[in-house]
VOMI-869115 format. One record per residue: residue number from 1; x, y, z of N, C-alpha, C in turn. Coordinates in steps of 0.02 Angstrom, whole numbers, plus 50000, padded with zeros to 5 digits. Example, Ala and Ser with C-alpha at 12.3 -4.5 7.8 and 13.67 -1.06 7.14 Angstrom:
% VOMI-869115
(rec 1 (50660 49716 50390) (50615 49775 50390) (50660 49835 50390))
(rec 2 (50642 49888 50354) (50684 49947 50357) (50645 50002 50394))
***
This chain:
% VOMI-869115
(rec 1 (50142 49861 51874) (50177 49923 51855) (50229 49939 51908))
(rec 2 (50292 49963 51902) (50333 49953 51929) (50377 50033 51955))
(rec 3 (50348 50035 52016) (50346 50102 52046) (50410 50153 52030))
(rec 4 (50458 50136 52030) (50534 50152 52002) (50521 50158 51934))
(rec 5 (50492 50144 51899) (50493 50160 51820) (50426 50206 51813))
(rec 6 (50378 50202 51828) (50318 50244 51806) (50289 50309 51871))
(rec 7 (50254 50351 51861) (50231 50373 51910) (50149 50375 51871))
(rec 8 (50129 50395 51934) (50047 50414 51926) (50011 50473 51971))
(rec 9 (49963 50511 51938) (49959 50570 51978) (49893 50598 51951))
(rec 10 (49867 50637 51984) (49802 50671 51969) (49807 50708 51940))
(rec 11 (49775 50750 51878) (49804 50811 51834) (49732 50855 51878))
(rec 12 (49725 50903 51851) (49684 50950 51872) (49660 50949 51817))
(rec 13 (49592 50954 51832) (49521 50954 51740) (49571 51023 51712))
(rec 14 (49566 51015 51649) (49590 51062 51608) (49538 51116 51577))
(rec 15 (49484 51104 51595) (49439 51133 51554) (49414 51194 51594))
(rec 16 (49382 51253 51562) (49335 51312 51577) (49310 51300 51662))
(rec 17 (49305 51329 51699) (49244 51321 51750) (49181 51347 51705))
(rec 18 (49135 51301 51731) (49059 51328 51681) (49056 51298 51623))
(rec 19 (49105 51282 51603) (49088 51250 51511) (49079 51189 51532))
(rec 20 (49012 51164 51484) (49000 51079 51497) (49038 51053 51446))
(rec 21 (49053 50981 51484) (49100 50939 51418) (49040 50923 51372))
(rec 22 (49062 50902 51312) (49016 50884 51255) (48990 50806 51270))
(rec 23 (48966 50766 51268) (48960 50698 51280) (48992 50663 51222))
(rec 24 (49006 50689 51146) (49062 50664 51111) (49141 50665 51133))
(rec 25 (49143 50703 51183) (49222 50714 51198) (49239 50656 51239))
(rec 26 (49203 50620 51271) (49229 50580 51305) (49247 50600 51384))
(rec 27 (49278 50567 51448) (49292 50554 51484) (49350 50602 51510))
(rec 28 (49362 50645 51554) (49421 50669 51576) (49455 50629 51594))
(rec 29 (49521 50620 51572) (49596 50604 51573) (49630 50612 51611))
(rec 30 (49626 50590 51709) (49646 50625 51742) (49705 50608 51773))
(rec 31 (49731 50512 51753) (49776 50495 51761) (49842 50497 51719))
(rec 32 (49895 50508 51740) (49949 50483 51684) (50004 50449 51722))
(rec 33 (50054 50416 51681) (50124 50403 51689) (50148 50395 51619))
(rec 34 (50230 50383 51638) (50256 50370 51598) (50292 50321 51585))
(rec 35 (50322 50305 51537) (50334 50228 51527) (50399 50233 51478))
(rec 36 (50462 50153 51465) (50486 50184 51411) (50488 50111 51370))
(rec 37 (50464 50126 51319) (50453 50053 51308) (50537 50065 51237))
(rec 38 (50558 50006 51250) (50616 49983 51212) (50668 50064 51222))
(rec 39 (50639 50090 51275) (50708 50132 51306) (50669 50225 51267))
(rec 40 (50622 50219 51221) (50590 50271 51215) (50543 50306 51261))
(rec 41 (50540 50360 51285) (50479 50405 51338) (50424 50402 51289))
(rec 42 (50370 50389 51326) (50299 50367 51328) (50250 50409 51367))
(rec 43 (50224 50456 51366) (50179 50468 51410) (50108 50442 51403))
(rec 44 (50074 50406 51471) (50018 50383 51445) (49955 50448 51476))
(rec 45 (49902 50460 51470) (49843 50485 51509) (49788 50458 51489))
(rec 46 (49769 50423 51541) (49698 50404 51542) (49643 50418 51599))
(rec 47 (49594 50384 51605) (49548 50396 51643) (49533 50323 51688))
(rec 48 (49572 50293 51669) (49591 50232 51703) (49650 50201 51722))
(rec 49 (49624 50171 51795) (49685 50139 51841) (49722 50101 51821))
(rec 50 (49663 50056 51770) (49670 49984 51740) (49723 49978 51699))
(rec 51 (49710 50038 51654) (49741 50047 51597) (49833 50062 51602))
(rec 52 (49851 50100 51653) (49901 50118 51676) (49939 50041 51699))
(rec 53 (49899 49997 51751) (49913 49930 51773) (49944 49899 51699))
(rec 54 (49899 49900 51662) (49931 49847 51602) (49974 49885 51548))
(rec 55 (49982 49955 51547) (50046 49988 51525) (50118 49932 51554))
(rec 56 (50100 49943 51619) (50159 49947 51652) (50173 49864 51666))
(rec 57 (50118 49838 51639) (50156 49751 51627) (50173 49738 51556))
(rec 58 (50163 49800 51503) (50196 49804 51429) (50254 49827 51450))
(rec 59 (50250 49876 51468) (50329 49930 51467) (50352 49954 51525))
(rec 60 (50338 49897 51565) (50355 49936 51649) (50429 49916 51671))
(rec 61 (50465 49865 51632) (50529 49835 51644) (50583 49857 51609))
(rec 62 (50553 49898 51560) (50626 49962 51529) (50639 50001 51549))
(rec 63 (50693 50028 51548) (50735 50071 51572) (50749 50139 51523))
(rec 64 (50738 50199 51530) (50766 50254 51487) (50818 50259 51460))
(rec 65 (50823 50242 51378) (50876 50230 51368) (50891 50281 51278))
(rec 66 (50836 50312 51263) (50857 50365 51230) (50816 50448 51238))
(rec 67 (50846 50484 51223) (50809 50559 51243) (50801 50585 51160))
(rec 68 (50737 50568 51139) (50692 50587 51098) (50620 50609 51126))
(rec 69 (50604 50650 51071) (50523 50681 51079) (50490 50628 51134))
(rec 70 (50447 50662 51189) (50396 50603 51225) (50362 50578 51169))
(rec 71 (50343 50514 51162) (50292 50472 51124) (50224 50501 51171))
(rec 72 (50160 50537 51170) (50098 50532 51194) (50049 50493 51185))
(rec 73 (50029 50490 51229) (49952 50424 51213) (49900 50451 51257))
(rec 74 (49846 50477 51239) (49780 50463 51280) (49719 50414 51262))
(rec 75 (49711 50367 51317) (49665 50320 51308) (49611 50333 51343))
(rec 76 (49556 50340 51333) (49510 50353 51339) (49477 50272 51365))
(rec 77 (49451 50239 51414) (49409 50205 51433) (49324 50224 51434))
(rec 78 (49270 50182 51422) (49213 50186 51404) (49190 50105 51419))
(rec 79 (49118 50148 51433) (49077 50069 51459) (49053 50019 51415))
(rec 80 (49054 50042 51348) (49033 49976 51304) (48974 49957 51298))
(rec 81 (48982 49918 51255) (48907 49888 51230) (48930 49802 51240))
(rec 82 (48967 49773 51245) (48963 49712 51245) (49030 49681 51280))
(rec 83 (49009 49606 51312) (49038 49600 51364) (49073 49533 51324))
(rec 84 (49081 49518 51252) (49138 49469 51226) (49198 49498 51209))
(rec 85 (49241 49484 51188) (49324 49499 51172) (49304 49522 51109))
(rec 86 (49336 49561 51105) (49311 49613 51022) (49352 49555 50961))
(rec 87 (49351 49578 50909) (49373 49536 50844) (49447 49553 50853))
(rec 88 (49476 49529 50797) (49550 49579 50789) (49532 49628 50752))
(rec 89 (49592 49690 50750) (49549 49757 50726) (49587 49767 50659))
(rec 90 (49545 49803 50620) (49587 49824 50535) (49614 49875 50543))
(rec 91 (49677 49858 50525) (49718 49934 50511) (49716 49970 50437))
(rec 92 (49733 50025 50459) (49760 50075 50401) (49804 50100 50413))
(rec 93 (49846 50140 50361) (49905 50173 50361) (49892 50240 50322))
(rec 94 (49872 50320 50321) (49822 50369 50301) (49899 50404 50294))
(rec 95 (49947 50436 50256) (49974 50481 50275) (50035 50476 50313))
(rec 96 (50041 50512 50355) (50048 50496 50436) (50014 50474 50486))
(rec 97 (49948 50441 50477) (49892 50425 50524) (49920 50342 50510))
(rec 98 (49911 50298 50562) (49897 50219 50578) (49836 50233 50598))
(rec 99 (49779 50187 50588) (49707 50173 50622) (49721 50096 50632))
(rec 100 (49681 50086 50699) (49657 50014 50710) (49599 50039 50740))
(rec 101 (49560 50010 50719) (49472 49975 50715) (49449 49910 50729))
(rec 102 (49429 49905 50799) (49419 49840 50809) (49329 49832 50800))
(rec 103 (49299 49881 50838) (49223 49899 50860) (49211 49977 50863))
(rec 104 (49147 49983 50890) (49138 50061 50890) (49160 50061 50947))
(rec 105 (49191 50046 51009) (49205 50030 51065) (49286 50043 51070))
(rec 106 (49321 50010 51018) (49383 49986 51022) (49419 50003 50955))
(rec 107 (49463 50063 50991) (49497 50083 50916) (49539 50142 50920))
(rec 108 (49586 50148 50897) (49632 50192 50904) (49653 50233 50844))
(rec 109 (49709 50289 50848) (49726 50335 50782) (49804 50347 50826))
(rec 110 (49847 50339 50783) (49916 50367 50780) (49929 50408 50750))
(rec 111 (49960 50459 50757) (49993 50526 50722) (50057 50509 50744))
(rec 112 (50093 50476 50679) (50169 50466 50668) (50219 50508 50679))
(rec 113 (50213 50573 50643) (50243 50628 50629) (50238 50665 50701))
(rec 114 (50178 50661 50719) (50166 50722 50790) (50186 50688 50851))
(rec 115 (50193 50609 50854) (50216 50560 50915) (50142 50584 50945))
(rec 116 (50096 50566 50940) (50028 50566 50966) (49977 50529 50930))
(rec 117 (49961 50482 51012) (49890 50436 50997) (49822 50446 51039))
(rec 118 (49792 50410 51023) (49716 50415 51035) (49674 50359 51030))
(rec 119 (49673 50314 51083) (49629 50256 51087) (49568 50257 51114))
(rec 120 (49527 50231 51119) (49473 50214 51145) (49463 50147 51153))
(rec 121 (49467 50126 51217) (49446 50058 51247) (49381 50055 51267))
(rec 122 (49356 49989 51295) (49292 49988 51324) (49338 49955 51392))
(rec 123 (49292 49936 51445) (49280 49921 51511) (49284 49863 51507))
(rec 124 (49244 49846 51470) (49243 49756 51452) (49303 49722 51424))
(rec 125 (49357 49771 51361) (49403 49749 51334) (49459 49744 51381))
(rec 126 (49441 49777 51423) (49521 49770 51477) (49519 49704 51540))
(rec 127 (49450 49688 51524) (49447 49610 51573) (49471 49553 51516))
(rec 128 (49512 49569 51448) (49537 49537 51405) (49606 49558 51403))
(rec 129 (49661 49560 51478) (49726 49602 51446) (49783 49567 51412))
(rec 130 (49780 49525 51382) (49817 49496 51325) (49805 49547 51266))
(rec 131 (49715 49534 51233) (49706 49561 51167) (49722 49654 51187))
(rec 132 (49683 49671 51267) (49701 49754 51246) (49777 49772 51237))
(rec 133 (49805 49725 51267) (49896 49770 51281) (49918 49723 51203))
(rec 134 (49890 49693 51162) (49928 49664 51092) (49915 49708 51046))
(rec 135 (49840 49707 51057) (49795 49723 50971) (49791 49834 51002))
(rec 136 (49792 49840 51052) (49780 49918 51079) (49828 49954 51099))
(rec 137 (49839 49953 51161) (49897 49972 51219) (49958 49965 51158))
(rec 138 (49988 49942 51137) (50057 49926 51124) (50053 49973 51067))
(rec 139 (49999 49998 51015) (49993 50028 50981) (50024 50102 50968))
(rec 140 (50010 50139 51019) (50070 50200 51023) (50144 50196 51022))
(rec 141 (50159 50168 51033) (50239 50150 51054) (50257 50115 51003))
(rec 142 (50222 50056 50963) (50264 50009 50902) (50254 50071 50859))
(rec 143 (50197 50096 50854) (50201 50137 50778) (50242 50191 50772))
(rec 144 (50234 50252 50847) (50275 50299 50859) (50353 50274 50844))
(rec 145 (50373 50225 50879) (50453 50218 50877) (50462 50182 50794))
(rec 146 (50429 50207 50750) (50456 50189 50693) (50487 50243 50663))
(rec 147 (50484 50304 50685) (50527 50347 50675) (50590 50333 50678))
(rec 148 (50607 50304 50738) (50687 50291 50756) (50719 50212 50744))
(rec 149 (50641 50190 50720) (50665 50090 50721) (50641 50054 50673))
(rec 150 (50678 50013 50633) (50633 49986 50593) (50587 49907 50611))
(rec 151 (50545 49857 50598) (50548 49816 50628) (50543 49771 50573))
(rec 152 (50576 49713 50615) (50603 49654 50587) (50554 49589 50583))
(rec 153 (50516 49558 50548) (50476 49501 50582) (50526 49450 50589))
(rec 154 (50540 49444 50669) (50586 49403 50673) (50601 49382 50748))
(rec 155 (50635 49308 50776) (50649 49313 50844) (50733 49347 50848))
(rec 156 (50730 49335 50904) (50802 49357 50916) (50842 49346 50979))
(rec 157 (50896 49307 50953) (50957 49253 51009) (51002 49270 50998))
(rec 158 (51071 49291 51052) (51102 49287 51050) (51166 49229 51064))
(rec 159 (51217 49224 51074) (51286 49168 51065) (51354 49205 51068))
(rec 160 (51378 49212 51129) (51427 49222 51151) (51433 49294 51104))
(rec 161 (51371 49335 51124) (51373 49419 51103) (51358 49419 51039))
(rec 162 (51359 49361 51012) (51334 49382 50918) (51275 49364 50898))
(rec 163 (51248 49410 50881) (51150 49403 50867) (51130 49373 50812))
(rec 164 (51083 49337 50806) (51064 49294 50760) (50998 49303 50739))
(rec 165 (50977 49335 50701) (50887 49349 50683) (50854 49298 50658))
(rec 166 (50785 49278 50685) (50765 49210 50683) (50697 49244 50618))
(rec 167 (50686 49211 50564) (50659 49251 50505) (50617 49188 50475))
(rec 168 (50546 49211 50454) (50530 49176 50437) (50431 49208 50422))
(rec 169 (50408 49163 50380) (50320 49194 50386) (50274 49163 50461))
(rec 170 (50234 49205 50464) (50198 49164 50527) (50184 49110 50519))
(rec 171 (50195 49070 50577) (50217 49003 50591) (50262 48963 50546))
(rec 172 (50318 48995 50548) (50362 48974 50525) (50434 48941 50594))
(rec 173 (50388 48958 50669) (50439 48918 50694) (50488 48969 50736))
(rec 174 (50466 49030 50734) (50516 49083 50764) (50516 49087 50828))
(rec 175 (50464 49091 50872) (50460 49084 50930) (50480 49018 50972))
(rec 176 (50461 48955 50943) (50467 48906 50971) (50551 48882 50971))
(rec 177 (50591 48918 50901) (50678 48899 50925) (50672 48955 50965))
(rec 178 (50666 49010 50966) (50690 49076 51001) (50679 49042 51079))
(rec 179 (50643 49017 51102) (50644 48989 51170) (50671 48930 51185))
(rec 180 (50671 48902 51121) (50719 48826 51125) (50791 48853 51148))
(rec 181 (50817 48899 51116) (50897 48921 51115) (50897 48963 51179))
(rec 182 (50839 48987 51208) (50867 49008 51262) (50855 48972 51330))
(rec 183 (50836 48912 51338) (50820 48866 51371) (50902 48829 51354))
(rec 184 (50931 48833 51307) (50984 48791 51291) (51067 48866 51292))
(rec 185 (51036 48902 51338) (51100 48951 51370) (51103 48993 51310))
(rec 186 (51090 49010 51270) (51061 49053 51234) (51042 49140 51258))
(rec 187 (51044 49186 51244) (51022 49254 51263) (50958 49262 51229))
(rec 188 (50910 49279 51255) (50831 49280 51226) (50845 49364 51208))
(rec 189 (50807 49368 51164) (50787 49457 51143) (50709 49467 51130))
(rec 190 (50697 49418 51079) (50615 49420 51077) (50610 49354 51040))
(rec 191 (50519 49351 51034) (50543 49291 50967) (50498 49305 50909))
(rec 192 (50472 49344 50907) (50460 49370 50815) (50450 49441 50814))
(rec 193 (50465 49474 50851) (50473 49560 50822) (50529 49582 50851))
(rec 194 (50566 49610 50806) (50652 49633 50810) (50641 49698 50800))
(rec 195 (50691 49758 50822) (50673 49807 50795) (50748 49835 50771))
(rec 196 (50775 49876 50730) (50843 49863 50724) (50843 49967 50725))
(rec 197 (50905 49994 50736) (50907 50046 50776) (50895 50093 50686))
(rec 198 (50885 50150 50679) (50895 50174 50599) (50956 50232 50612))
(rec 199 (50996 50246 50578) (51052 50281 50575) (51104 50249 50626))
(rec 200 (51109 50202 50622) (51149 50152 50659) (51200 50101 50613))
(rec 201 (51268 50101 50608) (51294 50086 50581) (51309 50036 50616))
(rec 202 (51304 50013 50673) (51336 49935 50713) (51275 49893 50694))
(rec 203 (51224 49896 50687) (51179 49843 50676) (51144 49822 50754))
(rec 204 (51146 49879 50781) (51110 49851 50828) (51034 49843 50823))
(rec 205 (51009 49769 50869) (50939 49768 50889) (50916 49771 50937))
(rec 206 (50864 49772 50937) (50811 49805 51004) (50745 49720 51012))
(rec 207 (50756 49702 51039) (50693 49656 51088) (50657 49686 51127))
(rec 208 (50613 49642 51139) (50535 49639 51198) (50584 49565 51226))
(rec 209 (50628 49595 51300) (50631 49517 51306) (50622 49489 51359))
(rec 210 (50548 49554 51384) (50531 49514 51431) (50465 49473 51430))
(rec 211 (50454 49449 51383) (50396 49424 51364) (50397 49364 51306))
(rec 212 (50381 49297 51303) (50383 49271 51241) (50293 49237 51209))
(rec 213 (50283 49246 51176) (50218 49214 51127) (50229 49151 51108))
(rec 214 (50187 49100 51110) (50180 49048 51091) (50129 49019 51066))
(rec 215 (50135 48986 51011) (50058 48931 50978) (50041 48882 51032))
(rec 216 (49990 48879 51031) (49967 48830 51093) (49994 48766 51081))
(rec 217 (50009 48755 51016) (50048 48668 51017) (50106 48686 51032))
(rec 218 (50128 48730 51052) (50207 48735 51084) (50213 48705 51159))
(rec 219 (50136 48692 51190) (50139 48671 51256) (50153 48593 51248))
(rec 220 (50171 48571 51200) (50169 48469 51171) (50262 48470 51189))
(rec 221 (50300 48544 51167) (50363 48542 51187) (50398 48553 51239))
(rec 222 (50380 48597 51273) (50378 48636 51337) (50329 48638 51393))
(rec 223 (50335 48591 51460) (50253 48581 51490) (50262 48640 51533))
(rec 224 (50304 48683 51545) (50308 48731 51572) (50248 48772 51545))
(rec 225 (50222 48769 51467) (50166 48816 51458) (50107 48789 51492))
(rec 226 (50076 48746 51516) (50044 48689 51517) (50001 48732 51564))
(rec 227 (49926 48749 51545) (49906 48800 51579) (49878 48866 51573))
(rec 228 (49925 48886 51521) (49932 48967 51525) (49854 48996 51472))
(rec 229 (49850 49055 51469) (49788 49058 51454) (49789 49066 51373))
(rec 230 (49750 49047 51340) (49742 49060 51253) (49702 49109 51235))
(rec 231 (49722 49139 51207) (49707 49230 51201) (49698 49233 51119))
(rec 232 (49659 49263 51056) (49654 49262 51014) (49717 49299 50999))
(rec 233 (49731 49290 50930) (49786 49349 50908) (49752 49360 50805))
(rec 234 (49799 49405 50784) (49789 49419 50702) (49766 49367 50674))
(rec 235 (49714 49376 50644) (49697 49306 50606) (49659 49259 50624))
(rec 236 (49633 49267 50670) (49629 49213 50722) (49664 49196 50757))
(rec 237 (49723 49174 50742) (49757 49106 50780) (49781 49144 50842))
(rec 238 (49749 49081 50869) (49783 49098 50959) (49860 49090 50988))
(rec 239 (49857 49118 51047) (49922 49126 51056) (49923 49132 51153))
(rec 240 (49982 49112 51169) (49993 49100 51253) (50072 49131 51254))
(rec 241 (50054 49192 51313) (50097 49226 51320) (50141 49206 51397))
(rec 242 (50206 49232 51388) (50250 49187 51454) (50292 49245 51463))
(rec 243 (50307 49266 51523) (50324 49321 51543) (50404 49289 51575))
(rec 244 (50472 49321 51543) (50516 49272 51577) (50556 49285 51614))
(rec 245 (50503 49336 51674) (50545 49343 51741) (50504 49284 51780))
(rec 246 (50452 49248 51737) (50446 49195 51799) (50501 49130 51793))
(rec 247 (50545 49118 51715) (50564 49080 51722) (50633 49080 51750))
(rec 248 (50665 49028 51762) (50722 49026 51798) (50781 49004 51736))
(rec 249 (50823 49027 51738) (50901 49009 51705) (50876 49007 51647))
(rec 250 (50856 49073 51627) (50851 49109 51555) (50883 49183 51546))
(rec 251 (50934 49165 51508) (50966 49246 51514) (50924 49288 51466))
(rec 252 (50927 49347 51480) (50887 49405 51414) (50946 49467 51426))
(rec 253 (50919 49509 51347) (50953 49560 51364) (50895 49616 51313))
(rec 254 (50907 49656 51301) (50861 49707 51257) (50915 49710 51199))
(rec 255 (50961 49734 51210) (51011 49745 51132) (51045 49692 51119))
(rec 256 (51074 49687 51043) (51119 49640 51043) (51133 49695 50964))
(rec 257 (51210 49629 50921) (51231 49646 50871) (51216 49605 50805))
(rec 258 (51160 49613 50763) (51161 49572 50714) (51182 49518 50662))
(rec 259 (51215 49506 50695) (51286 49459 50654) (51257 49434 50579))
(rec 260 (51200 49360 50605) (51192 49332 50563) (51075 49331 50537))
(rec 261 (51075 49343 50495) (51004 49333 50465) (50971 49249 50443))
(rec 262 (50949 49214 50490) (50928 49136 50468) (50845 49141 50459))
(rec 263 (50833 49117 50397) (50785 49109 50372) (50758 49029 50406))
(rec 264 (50699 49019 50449) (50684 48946 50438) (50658 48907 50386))
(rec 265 (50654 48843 50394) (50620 48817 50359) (50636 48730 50396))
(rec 266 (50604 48723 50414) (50577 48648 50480) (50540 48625 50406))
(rec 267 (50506 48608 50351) (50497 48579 50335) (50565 48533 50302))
(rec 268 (50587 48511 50314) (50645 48464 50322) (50649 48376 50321))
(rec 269 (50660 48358 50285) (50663 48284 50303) (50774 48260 50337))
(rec 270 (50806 48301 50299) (50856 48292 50319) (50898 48295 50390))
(rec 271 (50957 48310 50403) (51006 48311 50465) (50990 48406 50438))
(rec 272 (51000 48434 50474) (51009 48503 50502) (51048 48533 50450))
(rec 273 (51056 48578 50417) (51107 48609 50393) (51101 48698 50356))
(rec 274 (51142 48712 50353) (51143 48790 50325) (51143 48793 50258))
(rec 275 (51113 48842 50229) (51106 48836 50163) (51115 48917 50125))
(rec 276 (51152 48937 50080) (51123 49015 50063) (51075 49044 50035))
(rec 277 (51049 49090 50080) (50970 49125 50043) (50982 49182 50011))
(rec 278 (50925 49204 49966) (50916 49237 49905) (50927 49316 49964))
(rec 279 (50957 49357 49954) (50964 49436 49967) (50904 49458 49956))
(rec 280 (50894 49456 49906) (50841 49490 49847) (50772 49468 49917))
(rec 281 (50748 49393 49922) (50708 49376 49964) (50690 49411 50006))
(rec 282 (50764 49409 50051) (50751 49429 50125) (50740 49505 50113))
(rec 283 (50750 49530 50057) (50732 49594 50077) (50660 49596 50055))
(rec 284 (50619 49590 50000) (50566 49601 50002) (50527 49560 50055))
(rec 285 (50554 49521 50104) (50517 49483 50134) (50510 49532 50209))
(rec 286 (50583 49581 50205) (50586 49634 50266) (50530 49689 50255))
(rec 287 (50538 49728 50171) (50488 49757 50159) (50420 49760 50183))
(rec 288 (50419 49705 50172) (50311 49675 50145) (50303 49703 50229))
(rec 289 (50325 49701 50298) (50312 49715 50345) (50299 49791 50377))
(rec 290 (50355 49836 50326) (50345 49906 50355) (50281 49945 50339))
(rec 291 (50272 49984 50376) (50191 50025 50383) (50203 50087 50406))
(rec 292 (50283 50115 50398) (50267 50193 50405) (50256 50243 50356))
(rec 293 (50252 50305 50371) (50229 50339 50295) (50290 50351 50249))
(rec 294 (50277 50363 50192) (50350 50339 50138) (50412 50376 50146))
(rec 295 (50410 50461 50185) (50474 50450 50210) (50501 50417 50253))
(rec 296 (50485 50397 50310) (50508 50368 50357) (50512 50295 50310))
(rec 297 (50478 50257 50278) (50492 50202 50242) (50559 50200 50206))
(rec 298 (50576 50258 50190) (50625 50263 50155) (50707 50232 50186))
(rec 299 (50693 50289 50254) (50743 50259 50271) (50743 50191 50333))
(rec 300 (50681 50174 50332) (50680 50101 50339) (50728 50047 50289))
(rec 301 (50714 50073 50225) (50738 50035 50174) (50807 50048 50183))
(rec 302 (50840 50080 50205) (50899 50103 50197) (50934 50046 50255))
(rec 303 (50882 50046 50330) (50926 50018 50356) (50913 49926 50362))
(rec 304 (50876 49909 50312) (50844 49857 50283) (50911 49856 50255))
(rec 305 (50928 49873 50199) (51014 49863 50174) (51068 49857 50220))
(rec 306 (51073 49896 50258) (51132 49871 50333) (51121 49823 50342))
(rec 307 (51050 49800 50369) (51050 49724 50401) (51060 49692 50356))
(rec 308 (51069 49681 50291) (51078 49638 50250) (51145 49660 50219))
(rec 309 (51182 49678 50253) (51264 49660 50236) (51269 49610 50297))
(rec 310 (51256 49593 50349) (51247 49535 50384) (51241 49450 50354))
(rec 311 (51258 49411 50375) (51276 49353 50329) (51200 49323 50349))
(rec 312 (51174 49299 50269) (51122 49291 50273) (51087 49222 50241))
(rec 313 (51043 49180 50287) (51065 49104 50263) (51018 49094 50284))
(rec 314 (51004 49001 50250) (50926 48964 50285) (50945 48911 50315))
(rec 315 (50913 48901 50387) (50918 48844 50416) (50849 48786 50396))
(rec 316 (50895 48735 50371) (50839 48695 50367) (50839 48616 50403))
(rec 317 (50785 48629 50453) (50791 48560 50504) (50728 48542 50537))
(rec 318 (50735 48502 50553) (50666 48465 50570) (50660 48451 50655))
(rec 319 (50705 48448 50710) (50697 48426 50761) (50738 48502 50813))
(rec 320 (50706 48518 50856) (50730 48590 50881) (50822 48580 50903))
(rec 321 (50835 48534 50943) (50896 48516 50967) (50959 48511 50903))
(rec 322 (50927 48481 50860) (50966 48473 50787) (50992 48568 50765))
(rec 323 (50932 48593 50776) (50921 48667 50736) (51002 48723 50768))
(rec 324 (50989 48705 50854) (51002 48737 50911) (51093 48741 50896))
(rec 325 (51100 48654 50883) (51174 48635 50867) (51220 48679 50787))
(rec 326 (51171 48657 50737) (51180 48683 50697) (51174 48781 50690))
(rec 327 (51144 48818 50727) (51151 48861 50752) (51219 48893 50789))
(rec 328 (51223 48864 50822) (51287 48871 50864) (51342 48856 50819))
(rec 329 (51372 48823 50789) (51405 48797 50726) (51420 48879 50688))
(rec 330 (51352 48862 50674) (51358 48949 50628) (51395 49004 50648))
(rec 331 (51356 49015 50719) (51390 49076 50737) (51475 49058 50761))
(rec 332 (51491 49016 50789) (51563 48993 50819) (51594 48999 50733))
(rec 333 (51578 48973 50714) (51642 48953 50642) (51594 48985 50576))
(rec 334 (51552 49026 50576) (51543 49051 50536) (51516 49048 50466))
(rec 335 (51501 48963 50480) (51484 48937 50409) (51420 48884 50453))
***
């Protein structure tokens, strides 16, 4: 956590002198900071050190970069009943309420509308900080900033300032070009969650880019992963996370301008090439992802149509270097 961006401080118990806490209420909340993740204020309070530590390796490297409502979060830490990595957790979408449910241990509630959450961790889940800061921690902040953002399942590269959204179903290959192209001078943004701004007429997007995800057979391409730890993710399938202020001669940036929408598709026997995709597709394929309540969906959808006045196409190739060229192609000359 990164002392210039967050603070931390003791609150004073808030409660009665003389009144006992309930043993359902949980834990006094005596720590907080704040955080801004993708440039939104965050306040966290918890009752743990821990918890604050791995805030601030989610969202400790942004910078304040809009003045909206604080996003709130209180997380509540607890000792648990069990000392394995919890499951992945089921969501809901109530209203204005998000729930994730992992255990009786592990589980949180968002209030969309009010920018206020409510987690409950265990003790044990935070000696897992991949799954708490994926499947927990990150939870206030993706859902809250859907007020102001829509999100994209998608990576995201830029090319001499013009953004290129990397689109596709899971494991379809998004992460593994998204780091190919930025290993190959490329601008990294993220590599499968985009978030694109709403009432924004330039098309700007928003990355996580200081962080990239990878399938563990991504380490057969890159021995730089070679090592790193395998952490469950949705579904099962595992996943190895790479943080890329360790790597060297990788540019990133957080915003860029949407130019172009590429659909993959690596199942390929041919040479590399561009192809045009269905509108109609990419939008229900943007759809099927949103989870806020139906006004705010609404004008999700709205800016689901902006991004898709963006030129919108499928790459289809089989070898990453092939993809990278043909990429570049695109954005330089446009076809």
């Amino acid at each position: 956590m990164a002392a210039t961006d967050t603070f931390t401080c003791n609150r004073e118990a808030s409660r009665v002198p003389g009144l006992p806490r309930h043993e359902l209420e949980g834990p006094e909340l005596t720590l907080e900071a704040m955080f801004y993740p993708w440039g939104f204020p965050l306040l966290v309070r918890t009752n743990s050190q821990e918890v604050l530590t791995q805030c601030g390796q989610l969202w400790g490297k942004f910078k304040p970069r809009h003045d909206t409502e604080i996003i709130r979060a209180d997380v509540q830490v607890t000792q648990g009943n069990s000392s394995e990595c919890p499951p992945a957790p089921s969501y809901r979408v109530m209203s204005s309420l998000f729930i994730a449910a992992a255990d009786p241990d592990n589980y949180g509630i968002v209030d969309i509308d009010r920018c206020h959450s409510q987690l409950v961790i265990s003790e044990n889940t935070l000696r897992f900080p991949s799954y708490a800061q994926y499947f927990l921690l990150c939870i206030p902040a993706s859902c809250t900033a859907t007020r102001y953002m829509t999100p994209v399942h998608a990576g995201c590269v830029a090319w001499k300032n013009r953004g290129v959204l990397l689109c596709g179903d899971s494991g379809a290959g998004k992460s593994t070009l998204s780091y190919a192209c930025a290993r190959a001078g490329w601008t990294y943004l993220s590599d499968d969650a985009t978030f694109m701004m709403n009432h924004d007429d330039s098309r700007m997007v928003i990355g996580n880019s200081h962080l990239v995800r990878f399938r563990p057979s991504a380490a057969e391409l890159f021995p730089e992963l070679e090592g790193l730890e395998i952490t469950p993710r949705a579904a099962g399938k595992p996943s190895m996370e790479l943080p890329t202020a360790q790597l060297t001669g990788i540019q990133c940036a957080e915003t860029t301008h949407a130019d172009f929408v590429v659909f993959l598709n690596r199942r390929w026997s041919g040479p590399p090439e561009i192809v045009p995709y269905s509108k109609d597709a990419a939008r229900i394929s943007m759809r099927q992802v949103l989870y806020a309540p139906l006004n705010a969906r609404l004008v999700q959808y709205q800016t689901i149509e902006r991004l898709l006045n963006a030129a919108v196409v499928e790459l289809r190739y089989t070898d990453l270097d092939g993809a990278i060229e043909r990429l570049r192609t695109l954005v330089q000359e446009g076809q």
